[in-house]
N, C-alpha and C positions, 0 to 999 in steps of 0.2 A: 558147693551144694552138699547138702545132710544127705546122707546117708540112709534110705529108707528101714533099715534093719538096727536094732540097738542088743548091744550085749546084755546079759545076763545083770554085768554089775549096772550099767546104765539104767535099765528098768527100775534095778532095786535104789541105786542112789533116785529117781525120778518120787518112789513110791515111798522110800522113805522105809522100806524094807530089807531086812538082812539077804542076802541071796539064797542061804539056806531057807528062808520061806517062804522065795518063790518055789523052790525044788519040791518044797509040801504041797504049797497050791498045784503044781504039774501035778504031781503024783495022786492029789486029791482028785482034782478032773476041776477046782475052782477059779485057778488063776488066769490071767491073760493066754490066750492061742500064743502057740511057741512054735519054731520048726528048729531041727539039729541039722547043722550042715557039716558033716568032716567032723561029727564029734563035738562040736561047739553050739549051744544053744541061741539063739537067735528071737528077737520077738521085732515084727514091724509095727512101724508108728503108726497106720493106720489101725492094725490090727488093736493096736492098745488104745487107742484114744475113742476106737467102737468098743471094746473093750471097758473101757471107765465109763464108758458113757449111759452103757447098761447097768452099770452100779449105782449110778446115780438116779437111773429111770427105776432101781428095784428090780431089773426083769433077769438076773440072774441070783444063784446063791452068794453073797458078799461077803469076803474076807476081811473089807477092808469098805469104812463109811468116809468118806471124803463130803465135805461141805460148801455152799456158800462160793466165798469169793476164790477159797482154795483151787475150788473146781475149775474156775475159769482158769486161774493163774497153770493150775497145771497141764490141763489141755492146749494152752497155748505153748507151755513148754515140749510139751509130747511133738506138736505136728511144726508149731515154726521156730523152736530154738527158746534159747535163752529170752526170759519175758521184761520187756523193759518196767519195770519196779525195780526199787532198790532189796537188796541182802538185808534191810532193816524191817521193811514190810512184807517180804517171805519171812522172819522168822517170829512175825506176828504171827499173820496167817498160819502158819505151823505151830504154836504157840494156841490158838483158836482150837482149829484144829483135835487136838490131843485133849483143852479143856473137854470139847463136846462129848469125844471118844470115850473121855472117864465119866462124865455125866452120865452118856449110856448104858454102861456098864453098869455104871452104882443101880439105876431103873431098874435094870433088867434081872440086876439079884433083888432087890427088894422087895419085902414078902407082900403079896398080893392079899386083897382082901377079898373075903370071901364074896359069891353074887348069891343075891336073895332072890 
């Protein structure tokens, strides 16, 4: 049986994030609910997977835009384990992914026009 609780590096290998930026997210107040037990940080998979799932619905500040089929694939990794897809169509989907992420970004700098 999994383990309700996942480490620090778990989460970040899960999210695709260095573990230094979940420690920004903590520290910001934006990332997943954490608790410290004995000094060691801790996040549960429920707590994460309501967690992303508000990311997805927009009803928190986001760090982090997760898309599409990613979403399902990693919700299912979060709450039951390893998702049965192959290593070849996760590094689509991550591959996807990162396109969108940069698309975003290009949007979100480029100069607005003015409104009349």
């Amino acid at each position: 049986m999994q383990s309700e609780f996942l480490k620090l590096s778990e989460v970040a290998r899960i999210l695709r994030r260095p573990p230094a930026t979940l420690c920004k997210w903590r520290r910001s107040g934006i990332g997943p609910p954490w608790i410290r037990i004995d000094g060691t940080i801790y996040y549960m998979r429920t707590e994460l997977a309501n967690w992303l799932a508000r990311q997805f619905a927009g009803g928190d500040k986001s760090p982090i835009e997760l898309t599409g089929e990613f979403r399902g694939w990693l919700m299912e990794r979060i709450i039951y384990g390893p998702p049965p897809i192959s290593e070849a169509r996760v590094a689509e989907l991550l591959a996807e992914m990162d396109e969108h992420n940069r698309a975003r970004a290009a949007s979100a700098s480029a100069p607005k026009e003015p409104v009349s």
